[in-house]
C-alpha positions in Angstrom: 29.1 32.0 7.5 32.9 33.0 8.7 34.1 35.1 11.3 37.7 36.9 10.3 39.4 38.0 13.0 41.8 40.9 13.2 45.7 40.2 13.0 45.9 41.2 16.5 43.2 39.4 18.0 44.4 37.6 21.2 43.8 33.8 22.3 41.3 34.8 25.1 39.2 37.3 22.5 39.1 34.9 19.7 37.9 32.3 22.5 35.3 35.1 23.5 33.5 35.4 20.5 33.0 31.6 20.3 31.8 31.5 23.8 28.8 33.9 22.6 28.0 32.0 19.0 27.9 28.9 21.2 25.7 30.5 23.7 23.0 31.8 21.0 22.7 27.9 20.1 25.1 27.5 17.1 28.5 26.0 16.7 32.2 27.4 16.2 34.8 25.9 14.5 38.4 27.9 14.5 40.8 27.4 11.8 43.6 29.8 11.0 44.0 31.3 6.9 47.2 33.4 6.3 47.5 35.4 9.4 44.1 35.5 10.7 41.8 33.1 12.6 38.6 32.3 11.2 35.6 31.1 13.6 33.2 28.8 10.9 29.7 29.6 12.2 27.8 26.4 12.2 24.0 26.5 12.1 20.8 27.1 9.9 20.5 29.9 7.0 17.8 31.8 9.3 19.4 32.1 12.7 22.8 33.0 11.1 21.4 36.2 9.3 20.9 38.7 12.5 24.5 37.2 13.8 26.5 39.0 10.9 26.3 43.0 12.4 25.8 41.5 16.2 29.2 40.2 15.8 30.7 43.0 14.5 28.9 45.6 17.0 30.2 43.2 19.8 33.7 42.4 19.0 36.0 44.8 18.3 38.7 42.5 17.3 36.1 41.2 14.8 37.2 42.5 11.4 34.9 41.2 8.9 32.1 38.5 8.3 31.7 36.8 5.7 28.2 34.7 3.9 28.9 31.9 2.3 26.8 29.7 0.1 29.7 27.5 -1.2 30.1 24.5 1.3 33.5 24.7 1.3 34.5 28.4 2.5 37.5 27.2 4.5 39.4 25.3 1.3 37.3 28.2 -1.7 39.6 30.3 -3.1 37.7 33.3 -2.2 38.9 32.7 1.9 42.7 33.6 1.0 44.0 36.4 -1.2 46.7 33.8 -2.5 47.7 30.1 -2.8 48.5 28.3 0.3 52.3 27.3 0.4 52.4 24.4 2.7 56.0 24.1 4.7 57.8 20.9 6.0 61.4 21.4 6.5 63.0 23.0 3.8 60.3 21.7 1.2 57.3 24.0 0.4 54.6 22.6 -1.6 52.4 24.8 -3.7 55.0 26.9 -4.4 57.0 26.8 -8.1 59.2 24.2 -7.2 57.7 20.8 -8.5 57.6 18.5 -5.7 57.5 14.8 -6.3 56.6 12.2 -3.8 58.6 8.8 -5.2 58.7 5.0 -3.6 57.4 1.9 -3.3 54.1 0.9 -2.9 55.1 -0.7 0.7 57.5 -1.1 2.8 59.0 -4.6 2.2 62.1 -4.9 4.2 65.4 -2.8 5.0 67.0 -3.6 2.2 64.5 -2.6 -0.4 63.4 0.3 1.0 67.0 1.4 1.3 67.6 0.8 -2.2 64.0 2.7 -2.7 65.4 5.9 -1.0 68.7 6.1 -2.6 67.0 5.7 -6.1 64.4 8.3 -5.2 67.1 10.9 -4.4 69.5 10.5 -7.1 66.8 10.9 -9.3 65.5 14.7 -7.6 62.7 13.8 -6.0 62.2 15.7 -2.0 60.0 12.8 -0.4 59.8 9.2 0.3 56.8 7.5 -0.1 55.9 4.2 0.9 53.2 2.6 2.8 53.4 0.8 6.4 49.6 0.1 6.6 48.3 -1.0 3.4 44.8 -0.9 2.9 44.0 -3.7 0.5 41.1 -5.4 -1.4 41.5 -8.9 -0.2 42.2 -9.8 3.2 44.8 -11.8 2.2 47.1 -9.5 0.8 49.9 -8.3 2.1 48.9 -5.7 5.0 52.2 -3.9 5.5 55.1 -4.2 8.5 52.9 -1.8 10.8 55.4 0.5 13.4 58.2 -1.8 12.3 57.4 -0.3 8.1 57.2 3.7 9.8 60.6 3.1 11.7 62.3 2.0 8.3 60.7 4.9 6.7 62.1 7.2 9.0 65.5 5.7 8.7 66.0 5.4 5.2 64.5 9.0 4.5 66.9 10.7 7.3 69.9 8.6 6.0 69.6 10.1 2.2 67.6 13.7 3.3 64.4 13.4 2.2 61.2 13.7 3.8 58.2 11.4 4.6 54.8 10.5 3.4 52.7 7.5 4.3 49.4 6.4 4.9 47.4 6.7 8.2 44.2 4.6 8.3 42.7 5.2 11.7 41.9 7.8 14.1 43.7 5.8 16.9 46.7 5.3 14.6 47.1 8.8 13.9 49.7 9.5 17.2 51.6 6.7 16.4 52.2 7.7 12.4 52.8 11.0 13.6 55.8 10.1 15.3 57.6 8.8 12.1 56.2 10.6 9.1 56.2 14.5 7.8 52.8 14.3 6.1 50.3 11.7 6.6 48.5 10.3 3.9 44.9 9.6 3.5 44.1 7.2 0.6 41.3 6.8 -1.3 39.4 4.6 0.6 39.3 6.5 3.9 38.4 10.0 1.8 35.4 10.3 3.5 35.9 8.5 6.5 35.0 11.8 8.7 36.1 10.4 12.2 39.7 10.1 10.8 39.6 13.4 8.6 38.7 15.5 12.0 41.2 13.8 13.8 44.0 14.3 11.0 42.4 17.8 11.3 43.7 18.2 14.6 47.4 16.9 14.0 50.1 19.4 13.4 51.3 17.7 10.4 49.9 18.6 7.0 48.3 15.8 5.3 48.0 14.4 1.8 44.4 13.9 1.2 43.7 11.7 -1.7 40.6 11.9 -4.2 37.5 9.3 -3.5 37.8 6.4 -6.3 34.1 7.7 -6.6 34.0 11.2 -5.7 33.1 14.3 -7.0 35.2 17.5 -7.0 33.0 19.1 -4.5 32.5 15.6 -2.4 36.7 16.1 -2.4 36.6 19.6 -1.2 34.1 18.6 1.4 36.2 15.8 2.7 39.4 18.9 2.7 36.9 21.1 4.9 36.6 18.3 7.4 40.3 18.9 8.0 40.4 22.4 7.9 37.5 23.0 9.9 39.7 21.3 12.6 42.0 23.7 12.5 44.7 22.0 10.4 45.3 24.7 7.2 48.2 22.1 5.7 46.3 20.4 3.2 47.7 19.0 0.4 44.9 17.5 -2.7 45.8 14.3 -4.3 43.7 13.4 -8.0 44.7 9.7 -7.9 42.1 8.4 -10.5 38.3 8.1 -10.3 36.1 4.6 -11.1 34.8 4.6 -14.7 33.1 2.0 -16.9 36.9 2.0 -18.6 38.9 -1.0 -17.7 42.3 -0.5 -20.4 43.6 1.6 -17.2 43.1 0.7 -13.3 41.3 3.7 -12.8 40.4 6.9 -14.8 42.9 10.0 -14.1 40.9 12.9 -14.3 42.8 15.7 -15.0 40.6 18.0 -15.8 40.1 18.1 -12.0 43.7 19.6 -11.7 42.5 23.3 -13.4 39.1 23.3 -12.3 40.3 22.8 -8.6 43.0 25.7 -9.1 39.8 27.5 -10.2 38.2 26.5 -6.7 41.1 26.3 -4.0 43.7 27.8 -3.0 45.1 24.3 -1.9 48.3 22.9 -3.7 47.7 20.0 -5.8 49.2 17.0 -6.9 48.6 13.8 -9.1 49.4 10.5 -8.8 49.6 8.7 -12.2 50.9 5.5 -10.6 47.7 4.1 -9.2 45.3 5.9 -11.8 47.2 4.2 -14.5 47.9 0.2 -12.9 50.5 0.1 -15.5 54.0 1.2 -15.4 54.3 2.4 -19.3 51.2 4.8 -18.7 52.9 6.2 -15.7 55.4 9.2 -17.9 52.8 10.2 -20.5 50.4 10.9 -17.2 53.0 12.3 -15.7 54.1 14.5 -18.0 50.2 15.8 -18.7 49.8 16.4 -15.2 52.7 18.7 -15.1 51.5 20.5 -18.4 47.8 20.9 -16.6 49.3 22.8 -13.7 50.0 19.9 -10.8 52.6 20.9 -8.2 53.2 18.3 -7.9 53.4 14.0 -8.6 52.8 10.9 -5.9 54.9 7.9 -8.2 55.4 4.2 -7.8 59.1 3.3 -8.1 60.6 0.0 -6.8 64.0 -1.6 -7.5 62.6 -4.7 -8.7 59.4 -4.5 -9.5 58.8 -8.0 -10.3 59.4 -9.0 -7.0 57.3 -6.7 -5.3 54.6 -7.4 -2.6 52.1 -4.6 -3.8 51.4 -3.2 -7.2 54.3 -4.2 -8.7 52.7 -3.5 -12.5 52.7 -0.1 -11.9 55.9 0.5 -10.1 58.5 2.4 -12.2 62.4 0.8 -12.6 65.0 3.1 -11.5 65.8 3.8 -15.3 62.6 4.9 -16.0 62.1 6.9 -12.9 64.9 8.8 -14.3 63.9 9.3 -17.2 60.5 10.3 -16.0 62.5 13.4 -13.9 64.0 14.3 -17.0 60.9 14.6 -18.5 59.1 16.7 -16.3 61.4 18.6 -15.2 61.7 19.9 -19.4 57.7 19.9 -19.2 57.7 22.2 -16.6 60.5 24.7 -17.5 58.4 25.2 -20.6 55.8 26.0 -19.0 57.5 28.6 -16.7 58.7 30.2 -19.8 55.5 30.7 -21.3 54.2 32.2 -18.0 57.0 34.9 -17.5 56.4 35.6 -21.4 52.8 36.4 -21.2 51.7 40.0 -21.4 
């Protein structure tokens, strides 16, 4: 069940009303949708049912409650009249720009990630990607350049104007990544590592939650309402591939997930192709159907010399074809506008 409170509802009466749901033996969690703040009523079926006109009898500031079955209620569609539009400096994501997140996989040294940035914004894209903690299979593998990767980040992004995404991988790291990067990342392997999805719920950035290797759609919009329920309403959904019994491709991109989430949430949503596909030559077609399926946005691979690169190399895109990728999508998705703005 959710509490909506009124527009005008102060700190100290939306603090009230928790007070008295904790009181009666259930929990509150406060997040804020549009305007309002909503209180998340945490408890069993039964003892929420008498709550409902209590509330509402209690509270004048109270403006409506709400039962929910879906386990989601924070990220369904059916908490927010429209889409969320998620702001970070002069970007907005969700909106009808297309916003594409471009770099290398990791952050190798000065040089290349300089090269990285200047490549990514000649060819349109508004953030730099790249990761300074690198989760990796083998312990053996490279494991990124730590503070030392975040401060390059921030460097080359702020020398060509672009903003910054990478990966957080622990609670305790979260201040630290915070410092450097405009939306902090959670990749696959951490999607339902709750300790640091409440935490990142608590952060003022938004954050880029990407889909389980093996999870569902609604095992995804779970793992979102851990952040939300925390109070953090900037969440951005990444569909980077699922595990399948197919091995042509690294992993399987499911876009099927990208209309049957705008069916679900009002979250923006964006695909990466890159890691989905483990092969750079896959990398445009994907793009280009993720476009077509309504993404707004893409999360791509792109490294000045692939070859030589430290981390997924195979996948990475050459300037060239990042370019020509662009090109593409950009046509993909003025077609698509058209259509839109033609239909009765």
């Amino acid at each position: 069940m959710i509490i909506v409170m009124s527009r005008d509802a102060t700190g100290t009466q939306i603090q009230n009303v928790t007070q008295w749901i904790e009181s009666v033996g259930l929990g509150a969690k406060i997040a804020r949708a549009q305007d309002r703040t909503i209180i998340g009523v945490v408890g069993e079926g039964k003892a929420l049912l008498p709550l409902s006109e209590m509330a509402k009898q209690r509270f004048s500031q109270v403006e409506d409650v709400v039962q929910l079955n879906c386990p989601y209620p924070l990220a369904s569609k059916d908490s927010r009249s429209s889409r969320t539009i998620i702001r970070t400096g002069d970007l907005e994501i969700g909106s009808e720009e297309l916003v594409v997140m471009a770099g290398p996989c990791s952050v190798e040294s000065e040089a290349q990630l300089m090269e990285a940035a200047y490549i990514v914004k000649k060819g349109g894209a508004q953030v730099l990607r790249g990761g300074a903690f690198k989760p990796r299979t083998s312990p053996y593998s490279f494991q990124g350049l730590g503070e030392r990767g975040l401060k390059l980040l921030r460097k080359a992004a702020d020398s060509v104007g672009l903003q910054v995404v990478t990966e957080v991988m622990s609670a305790e790291d979260v201040p630290l990544v915070e410092e450097y990067a405009d939306i902090l990342q959670i990749g696959t392997r951490n999607a339902q590592n709750f300790p640091l999805l409440k935490r990142v719920g608590r952060s003022a950035r938004p954050v880029l939650l990407k889909r389980g290797m093996m999870s569902t759609v609604d095992e995804f919009l779970m793992a979102a309402e851990y952040i939300l329920s925390e109070g953090n309403s900037q969440v951005i959904l990444c569909e980077r591939g699922i595990r399948t019994f197919e091995t042509a491709t690294r992993s399987t991109l499911d876009l099927s997930a990208v209309p049957v989430l705008r069916e679900l949430t009002h979250l923006p949503i964006v695909v990466d192709p890159s890691h989905a596909a483990g092969l750079w030559k896959y990398v445009v077609p994907l793009a280009r159907a993720a476009v077509a399926a309504g993404a707004d946005g893409l999360l791509v691979e792109v490294h000045p010399e692939p070859e030589k690169a430290l981390c997924d190399g195979p996948q990475s895109l050459r300037p060239e074809t990042f370019y020509t990728l662009m090109e593409e999508i950009r046509s993909v998705k003025a077609a698509i506008s058209r259509k839109r703005s033609s239909m009765p």
